[in-house]
Backbone as JSON, one array per atom type, in Angstrom:
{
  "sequence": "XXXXXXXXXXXXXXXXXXXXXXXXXXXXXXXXXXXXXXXXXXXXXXXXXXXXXXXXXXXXXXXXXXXXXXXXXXXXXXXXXXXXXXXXXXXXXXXXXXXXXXXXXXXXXXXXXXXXXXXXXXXXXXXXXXXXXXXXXXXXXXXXXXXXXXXXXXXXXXXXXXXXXXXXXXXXXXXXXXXXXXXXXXXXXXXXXXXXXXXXXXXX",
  "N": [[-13.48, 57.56, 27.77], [-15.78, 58.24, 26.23], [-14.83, 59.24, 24.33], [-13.64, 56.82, 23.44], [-15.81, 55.08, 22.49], [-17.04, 56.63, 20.8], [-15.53, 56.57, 18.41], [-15.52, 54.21, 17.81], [-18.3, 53.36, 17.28], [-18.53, 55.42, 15.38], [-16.49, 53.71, 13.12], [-17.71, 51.26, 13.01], [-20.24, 52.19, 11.71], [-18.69, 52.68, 9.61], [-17.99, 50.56, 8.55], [-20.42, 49.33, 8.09], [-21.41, 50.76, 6.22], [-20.35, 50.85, 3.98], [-20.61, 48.1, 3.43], [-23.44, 47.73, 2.8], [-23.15, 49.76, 0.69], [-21.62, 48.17, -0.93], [-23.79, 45.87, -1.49], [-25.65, 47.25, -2.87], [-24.43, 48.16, -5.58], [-23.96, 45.49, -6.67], [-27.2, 44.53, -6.5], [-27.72, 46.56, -8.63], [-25.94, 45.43, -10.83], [-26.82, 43.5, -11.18], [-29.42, 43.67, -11.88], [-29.19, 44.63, -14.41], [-28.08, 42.84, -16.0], [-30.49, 41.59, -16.46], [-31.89, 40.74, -14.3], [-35.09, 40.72, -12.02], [-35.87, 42.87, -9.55], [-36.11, 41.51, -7.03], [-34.82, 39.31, -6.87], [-32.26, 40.05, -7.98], [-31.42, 40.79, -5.9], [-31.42, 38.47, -3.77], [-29.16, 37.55, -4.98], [-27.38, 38.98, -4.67], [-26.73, 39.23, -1.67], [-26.46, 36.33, -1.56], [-24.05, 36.63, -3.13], [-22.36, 37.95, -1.67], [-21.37, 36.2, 0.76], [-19.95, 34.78, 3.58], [-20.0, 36.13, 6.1], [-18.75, 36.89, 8.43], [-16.5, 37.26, 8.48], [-16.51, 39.84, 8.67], [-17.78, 40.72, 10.82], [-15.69, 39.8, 12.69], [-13.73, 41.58, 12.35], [-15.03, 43.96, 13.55], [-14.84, 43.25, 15.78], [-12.57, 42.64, 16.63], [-11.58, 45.72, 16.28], [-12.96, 46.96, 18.05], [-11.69, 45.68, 20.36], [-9.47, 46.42, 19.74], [-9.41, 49.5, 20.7], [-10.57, 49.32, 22.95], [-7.92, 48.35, 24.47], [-6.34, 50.59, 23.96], [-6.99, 52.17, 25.2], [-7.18, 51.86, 27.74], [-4.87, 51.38, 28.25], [-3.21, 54.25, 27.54], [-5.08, 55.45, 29.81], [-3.73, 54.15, 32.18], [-1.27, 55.39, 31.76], [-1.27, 58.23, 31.72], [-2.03, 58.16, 34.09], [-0.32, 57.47, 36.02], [1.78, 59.1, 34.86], [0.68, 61.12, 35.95], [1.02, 60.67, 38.86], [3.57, 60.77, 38.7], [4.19, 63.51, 38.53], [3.46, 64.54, 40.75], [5.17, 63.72, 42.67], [7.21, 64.45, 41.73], [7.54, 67.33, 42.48], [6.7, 67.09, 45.64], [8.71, 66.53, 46.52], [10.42, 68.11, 45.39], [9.81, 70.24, 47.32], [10.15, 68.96, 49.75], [12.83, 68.9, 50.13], [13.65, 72.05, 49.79], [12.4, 72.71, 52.04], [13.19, 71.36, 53.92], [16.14, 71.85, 54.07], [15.74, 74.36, 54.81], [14.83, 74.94, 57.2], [17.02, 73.57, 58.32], [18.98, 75.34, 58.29], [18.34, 78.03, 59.46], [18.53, 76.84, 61.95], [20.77, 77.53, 62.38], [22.74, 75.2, 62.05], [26.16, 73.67, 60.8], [26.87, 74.34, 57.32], [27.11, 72.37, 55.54], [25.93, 70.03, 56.54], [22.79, 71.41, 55.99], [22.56, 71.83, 52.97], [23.18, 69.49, 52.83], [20.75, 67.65, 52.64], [19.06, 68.72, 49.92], [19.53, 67.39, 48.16], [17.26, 66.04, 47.59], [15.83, 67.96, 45.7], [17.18, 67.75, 43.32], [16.26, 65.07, 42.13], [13.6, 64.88, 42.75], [13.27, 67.22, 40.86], [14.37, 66.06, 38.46], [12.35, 63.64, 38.55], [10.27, 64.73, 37.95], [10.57, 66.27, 35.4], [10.53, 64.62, 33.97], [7.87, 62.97, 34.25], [6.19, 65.28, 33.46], [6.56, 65.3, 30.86], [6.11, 62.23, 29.42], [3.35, 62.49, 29.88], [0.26, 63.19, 28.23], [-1.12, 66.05, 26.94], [-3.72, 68.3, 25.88], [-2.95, 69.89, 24.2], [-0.14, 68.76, 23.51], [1.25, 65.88, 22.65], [2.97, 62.05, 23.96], [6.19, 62.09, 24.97], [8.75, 59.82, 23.07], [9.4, 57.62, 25.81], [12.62, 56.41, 26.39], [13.98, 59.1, 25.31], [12.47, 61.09, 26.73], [13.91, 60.12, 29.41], [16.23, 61.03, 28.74], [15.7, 63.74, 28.69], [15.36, 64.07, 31.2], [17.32, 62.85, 32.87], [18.98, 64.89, 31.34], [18.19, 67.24, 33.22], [18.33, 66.6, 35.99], [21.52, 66.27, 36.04], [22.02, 68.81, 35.55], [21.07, 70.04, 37.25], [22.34, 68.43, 39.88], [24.6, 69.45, 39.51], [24.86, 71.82, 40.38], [23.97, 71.44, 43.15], [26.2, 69.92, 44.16], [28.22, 71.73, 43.59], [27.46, 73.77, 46.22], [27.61, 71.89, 48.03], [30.2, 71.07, 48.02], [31.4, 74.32, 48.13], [30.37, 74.69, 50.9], [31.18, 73.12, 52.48], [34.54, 73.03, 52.01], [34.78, 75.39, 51.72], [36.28, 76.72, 49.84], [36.23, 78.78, 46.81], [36.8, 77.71, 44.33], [36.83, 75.08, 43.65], [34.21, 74.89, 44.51], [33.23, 75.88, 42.25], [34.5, 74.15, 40.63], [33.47, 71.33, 40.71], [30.86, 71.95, 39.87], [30.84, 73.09, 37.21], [31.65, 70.53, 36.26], [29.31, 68.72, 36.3], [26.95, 70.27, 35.3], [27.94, 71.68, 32.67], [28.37, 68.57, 31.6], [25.24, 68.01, 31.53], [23.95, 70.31, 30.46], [24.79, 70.18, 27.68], [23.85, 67.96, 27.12], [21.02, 68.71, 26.95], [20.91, 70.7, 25.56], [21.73, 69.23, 22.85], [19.41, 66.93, 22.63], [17.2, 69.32, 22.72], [17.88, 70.41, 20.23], [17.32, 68.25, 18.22], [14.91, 67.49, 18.43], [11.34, 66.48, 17.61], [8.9, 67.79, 16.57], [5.94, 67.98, 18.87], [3.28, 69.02, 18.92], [-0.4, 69.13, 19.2], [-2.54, 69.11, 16.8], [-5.05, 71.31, 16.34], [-8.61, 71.71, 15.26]],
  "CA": [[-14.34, 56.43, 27.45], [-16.52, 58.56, 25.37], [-13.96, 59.32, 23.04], [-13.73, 55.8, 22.81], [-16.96, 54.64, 22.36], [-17.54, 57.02, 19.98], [-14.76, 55.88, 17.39], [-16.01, 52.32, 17.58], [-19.18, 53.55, 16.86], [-18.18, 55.31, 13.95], [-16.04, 52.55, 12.24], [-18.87, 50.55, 12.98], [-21.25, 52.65, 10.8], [-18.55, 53.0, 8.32], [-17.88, 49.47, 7.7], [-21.6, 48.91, 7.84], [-22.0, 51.19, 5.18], [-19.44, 50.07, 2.93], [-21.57, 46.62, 3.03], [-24.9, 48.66, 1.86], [-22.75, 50.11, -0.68], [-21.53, 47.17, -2.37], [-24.98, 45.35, -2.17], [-26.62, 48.1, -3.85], [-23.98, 47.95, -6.63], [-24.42, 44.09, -6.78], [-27.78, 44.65, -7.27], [-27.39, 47.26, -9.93], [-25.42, 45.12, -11.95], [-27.61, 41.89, -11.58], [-30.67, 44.08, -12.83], [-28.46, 45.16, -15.83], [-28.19, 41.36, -16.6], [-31.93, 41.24, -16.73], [-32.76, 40.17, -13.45], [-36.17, 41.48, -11.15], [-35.47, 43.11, -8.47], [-35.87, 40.34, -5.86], [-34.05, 37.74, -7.59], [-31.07, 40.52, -8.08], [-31.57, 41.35, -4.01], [-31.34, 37.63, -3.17], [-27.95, 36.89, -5.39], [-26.31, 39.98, -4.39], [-26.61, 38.94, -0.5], [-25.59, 35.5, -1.75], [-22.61, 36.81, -3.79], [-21.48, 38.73, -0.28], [-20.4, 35.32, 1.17], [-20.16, 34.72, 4.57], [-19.88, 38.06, 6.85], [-18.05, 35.98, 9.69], [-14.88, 38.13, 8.71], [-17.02, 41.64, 8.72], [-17.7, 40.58, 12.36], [-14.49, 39.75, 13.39], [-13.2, 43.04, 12.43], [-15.63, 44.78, 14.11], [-15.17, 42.94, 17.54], [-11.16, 43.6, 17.03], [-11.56, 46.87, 16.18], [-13.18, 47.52, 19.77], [-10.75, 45.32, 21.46], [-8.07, 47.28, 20.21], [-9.58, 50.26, 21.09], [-10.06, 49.31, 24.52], [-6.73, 47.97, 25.22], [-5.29, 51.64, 23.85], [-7.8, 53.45, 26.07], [-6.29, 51.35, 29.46], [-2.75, 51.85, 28.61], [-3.45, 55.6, 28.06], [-5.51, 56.39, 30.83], [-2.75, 54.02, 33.44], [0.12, 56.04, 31.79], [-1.66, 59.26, 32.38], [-2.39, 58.18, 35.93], [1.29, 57.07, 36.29], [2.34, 60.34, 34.99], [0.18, 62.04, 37.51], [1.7, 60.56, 40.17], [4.88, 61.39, 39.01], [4.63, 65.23, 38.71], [3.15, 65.5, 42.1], [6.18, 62.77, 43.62], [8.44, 65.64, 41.81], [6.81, 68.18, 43.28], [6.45, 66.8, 46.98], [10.4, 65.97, 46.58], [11.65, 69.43, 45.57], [9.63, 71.16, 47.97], [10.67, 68.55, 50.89], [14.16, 69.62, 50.12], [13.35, 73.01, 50.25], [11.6, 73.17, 53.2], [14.29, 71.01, 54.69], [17.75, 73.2, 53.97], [15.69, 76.08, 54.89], [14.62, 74.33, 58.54], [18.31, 73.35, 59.13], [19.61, 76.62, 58.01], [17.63, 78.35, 60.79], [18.71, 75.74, 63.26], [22.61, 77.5, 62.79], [24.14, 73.7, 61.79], [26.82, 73.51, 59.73], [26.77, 74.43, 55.76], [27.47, 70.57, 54.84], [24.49, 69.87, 57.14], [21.85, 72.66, 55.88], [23.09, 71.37, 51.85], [22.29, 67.47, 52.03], [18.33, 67.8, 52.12], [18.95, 69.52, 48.77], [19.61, 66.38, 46.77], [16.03, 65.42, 46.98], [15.52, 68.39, 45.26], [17.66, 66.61, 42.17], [15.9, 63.39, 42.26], [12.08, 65.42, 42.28], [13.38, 67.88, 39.9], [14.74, 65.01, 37.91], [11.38, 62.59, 38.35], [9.31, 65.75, 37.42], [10.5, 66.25, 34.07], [10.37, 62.34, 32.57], [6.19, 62.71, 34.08], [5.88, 66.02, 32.44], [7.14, 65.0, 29.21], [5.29, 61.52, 29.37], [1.56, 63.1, 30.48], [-0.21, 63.7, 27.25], [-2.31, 67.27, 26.94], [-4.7, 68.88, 25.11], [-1.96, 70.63, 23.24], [0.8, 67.95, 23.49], [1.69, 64.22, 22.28], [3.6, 62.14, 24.81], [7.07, 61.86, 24.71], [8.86, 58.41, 23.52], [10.14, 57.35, 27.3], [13.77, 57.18, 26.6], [14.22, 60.47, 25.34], [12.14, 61.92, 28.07], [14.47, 59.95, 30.03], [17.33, 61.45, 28.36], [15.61, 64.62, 29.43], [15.27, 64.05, 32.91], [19.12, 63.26, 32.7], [19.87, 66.24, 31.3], [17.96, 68.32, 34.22], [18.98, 65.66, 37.17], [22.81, 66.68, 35.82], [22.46, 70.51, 36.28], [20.76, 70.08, 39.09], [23.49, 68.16, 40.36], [25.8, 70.34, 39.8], [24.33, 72.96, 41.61], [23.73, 70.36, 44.76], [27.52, 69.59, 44.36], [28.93, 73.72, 43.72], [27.2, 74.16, 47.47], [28.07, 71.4, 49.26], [31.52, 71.51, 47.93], [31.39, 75.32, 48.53], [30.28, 75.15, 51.87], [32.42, 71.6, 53.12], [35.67, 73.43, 51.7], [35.01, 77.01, 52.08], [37.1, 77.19, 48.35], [35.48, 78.61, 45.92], [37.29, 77.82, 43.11], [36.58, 73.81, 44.37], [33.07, 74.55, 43.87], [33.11, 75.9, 40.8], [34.8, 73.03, 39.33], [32.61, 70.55, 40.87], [30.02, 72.48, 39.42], [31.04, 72.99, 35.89], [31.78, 69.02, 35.02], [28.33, 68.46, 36.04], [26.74, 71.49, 34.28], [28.16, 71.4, 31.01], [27.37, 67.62, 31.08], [24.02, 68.41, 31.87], [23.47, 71.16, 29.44], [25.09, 69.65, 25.95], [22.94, 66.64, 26.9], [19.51, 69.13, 26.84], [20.74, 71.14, 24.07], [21.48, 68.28, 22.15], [18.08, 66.99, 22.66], [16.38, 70.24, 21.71], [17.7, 70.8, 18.58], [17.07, 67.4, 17.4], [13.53, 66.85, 19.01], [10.42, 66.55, 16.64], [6.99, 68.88, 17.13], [4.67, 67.21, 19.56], [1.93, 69.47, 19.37], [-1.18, 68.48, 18.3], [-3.26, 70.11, 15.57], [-6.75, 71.49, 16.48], [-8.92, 72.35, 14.26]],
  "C": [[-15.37, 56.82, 26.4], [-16.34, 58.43, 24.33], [-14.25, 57.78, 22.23], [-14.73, 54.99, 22.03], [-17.48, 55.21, 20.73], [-16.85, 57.07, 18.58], [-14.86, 55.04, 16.78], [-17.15, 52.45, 16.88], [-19.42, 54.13, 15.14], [-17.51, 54.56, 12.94], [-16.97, 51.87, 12.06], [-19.39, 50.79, 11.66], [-20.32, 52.43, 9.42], [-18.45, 52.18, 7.48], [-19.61, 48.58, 6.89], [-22.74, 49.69, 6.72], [-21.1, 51.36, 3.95], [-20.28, 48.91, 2.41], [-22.49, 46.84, 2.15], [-24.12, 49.45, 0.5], [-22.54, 49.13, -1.87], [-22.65, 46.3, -2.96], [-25.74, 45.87, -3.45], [-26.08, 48.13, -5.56], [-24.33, 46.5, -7.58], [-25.4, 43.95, -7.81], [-28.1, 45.49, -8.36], [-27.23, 46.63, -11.05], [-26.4, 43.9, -12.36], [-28.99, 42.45, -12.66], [-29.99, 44.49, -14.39], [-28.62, 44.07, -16.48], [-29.79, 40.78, -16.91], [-32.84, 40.47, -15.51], [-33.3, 41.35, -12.72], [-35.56, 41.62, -9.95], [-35.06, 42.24, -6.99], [-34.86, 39.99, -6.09], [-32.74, 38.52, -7.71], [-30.64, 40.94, -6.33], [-30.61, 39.98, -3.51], [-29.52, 37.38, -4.0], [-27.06, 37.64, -4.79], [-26.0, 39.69, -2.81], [-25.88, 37.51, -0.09], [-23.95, 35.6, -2.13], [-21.66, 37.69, -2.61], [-20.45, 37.57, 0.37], [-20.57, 35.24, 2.35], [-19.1, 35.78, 5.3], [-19.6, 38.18, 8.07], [-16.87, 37.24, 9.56], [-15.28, 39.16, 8.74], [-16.82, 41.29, 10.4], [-16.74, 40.54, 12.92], [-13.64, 41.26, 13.49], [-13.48, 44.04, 13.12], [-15.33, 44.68, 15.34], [-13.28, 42.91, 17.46], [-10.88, 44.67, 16.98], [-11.81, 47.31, 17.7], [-12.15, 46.44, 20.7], [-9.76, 45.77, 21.36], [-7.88, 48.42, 20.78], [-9.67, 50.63, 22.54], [-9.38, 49.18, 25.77], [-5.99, 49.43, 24.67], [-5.88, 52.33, 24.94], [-7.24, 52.99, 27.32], [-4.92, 51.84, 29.15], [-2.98, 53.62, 28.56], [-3.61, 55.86, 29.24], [-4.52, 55.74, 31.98], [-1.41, 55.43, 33.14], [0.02, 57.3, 32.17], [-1.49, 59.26, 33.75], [-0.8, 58.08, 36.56], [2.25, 58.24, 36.14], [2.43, 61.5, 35.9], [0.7, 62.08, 38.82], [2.91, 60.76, 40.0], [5.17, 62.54, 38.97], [4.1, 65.58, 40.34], [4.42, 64.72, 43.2], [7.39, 63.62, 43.73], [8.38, 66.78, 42.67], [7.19, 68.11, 44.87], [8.26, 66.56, 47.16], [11.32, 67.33, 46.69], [11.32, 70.3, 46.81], [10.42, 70.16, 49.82], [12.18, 69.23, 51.11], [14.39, 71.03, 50.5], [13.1, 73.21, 51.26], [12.56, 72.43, 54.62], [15.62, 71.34, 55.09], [16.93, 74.47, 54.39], [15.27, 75.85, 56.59], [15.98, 74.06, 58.99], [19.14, 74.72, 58.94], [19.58, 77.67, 59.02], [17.73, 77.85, 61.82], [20.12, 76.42, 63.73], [22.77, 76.38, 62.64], [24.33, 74.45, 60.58], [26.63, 73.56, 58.26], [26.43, 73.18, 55.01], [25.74, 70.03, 55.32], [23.03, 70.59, 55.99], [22.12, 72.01, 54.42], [22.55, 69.93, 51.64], [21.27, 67.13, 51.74], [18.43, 68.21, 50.84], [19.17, 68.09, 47.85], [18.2, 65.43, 46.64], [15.13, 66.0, 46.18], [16.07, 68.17, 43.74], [17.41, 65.65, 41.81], [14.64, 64.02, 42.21], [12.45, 65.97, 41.32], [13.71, 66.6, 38.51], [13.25, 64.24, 37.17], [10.34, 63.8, 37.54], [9.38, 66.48, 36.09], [10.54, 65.0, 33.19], [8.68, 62.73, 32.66], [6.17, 64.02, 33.75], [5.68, 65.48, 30.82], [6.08, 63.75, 29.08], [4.05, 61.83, 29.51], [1.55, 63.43, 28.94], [-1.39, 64.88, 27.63], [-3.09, 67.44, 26.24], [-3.9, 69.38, 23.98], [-0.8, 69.72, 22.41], [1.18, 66.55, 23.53], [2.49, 63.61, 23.27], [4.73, 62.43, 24.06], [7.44, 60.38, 24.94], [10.16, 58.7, 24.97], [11.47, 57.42, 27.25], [14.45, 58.55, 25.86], [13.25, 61.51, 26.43], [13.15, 61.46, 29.2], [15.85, 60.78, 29.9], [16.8, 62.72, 29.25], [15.6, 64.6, 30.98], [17.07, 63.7, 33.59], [19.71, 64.42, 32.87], [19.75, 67.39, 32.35], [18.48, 67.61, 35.16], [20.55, 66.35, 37.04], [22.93, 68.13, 35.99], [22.1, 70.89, 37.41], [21.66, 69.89, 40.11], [24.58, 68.77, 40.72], [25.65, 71.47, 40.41], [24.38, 72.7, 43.08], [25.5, 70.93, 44.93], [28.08, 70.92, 44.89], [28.71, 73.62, 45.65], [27.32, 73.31, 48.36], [29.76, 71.49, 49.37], [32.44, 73.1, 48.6], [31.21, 75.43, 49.94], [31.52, 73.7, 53.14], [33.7, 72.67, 52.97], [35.91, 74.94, 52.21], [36.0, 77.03, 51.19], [36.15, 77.64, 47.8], [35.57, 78.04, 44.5], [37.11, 75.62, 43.16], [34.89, 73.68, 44.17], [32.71, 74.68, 42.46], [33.76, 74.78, 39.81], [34.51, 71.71, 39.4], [31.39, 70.92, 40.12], [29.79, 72.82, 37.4], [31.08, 71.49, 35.65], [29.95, 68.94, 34.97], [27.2, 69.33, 35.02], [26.85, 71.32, 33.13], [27.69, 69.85, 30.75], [26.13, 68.01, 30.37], [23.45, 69.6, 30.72], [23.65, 71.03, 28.02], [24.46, 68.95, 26.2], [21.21, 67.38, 26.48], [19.87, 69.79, 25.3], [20.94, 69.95, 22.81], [20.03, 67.26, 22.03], [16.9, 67.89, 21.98], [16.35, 70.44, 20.81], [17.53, 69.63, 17.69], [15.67, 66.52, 17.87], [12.19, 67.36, 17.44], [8.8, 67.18, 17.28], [6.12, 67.48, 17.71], [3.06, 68.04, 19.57], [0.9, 69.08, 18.39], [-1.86, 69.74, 17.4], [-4.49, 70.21, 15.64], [-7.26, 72.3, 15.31], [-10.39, 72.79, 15.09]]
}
């Protein structure tokens, strides 16, 4: 809000000293023509016109400013809640295959809690990527989506490899549940990376 405030404030000044600039020229030129100072004061304030449209600019200038500063700070907040939704998701999973694991059930069993660790891992790289930093610009949404794709898909295939692996007791059954998703999943990120554009910002 500071930030903001203090943008407005400066446009403000700058348009309001643009104005004082051109008067002063105004009158410059009127005294050149042979008029007294007054009398070149009073035309030059006349020859401005009506300063209805300076105002308007000024009072859209801060309304645009304050409708960027809400959508920021929701999308931030929106982001926020999605790295800690990822978060609270992978570790449920975690903490859930590692509670049935310890129980002795079944492989298949002990394995299914794990796909909420694909679905946090997943949600937790779109609100990474979207959150703007100190360092870092957002990302536009569907290519963060793309990213969150591309991790959701290796993730996946990891889920899959071990339930497959442990349902079948093959291995060669997991591994090739595990590869489609995978390679998806990984030409979709590398393709992404090498055609993504610098987000970082530039401090000076």
């Amino acid at each position: 809000m500071i930030f903001f405030l203090g943008s407005v404030t400066v446009r403000n000044f700058e348009l309001k000293e643009e104005l004082f600039t051109n008067i002063k020229e105004k009158i410059s030129d009127y005294k050149l023509q042979g008029m007294e100072e007054e009398e070149a004061y009073k035309e030059a304030v006349i020859s401005m016109g009506d300063l209805s449209g300076l105002v308007d600019d000024m009072r859209r200038i801060g309304q645009d400013k304050a409708k960027s500063s809400v959508y920021t700070t929701m999308t931030a907040r929106i982001a926020t809640a999605g790295i800690i939704a990822g978060v609270l998701l992978i570790l449920f999973g975690l903490l859930t295959s590692a509670m049935l694991y310890f129980m002795n059930l079944p492989g298949v069993s002990v394995t299914g809690p794990a796909v909420f660790i694909v679905a946090g891992g997943a949600l937790l790289t779109y609100s990474v990527l979207t959150k703007e930093t100190a360092k870092r610009y957002v990302m536009n949404k569907i290519r963060a989506s793309l990213y969150s794709l591309a991790i959701g898909l290796i993730l996946f295939g990891i889920y899959t490899a071990m339930a497959a692996g442990t349902a079948t007791g093959e291995l060669f059954i997991a591994i090739g549940a595990f590869m489609f998703f995978f390679l998806s999943g990984t030409g979709l990120y590398l393709g992404l990376l090498f055609t993504g554009r610098n987000r970082r910002k530039e401090l000076y």
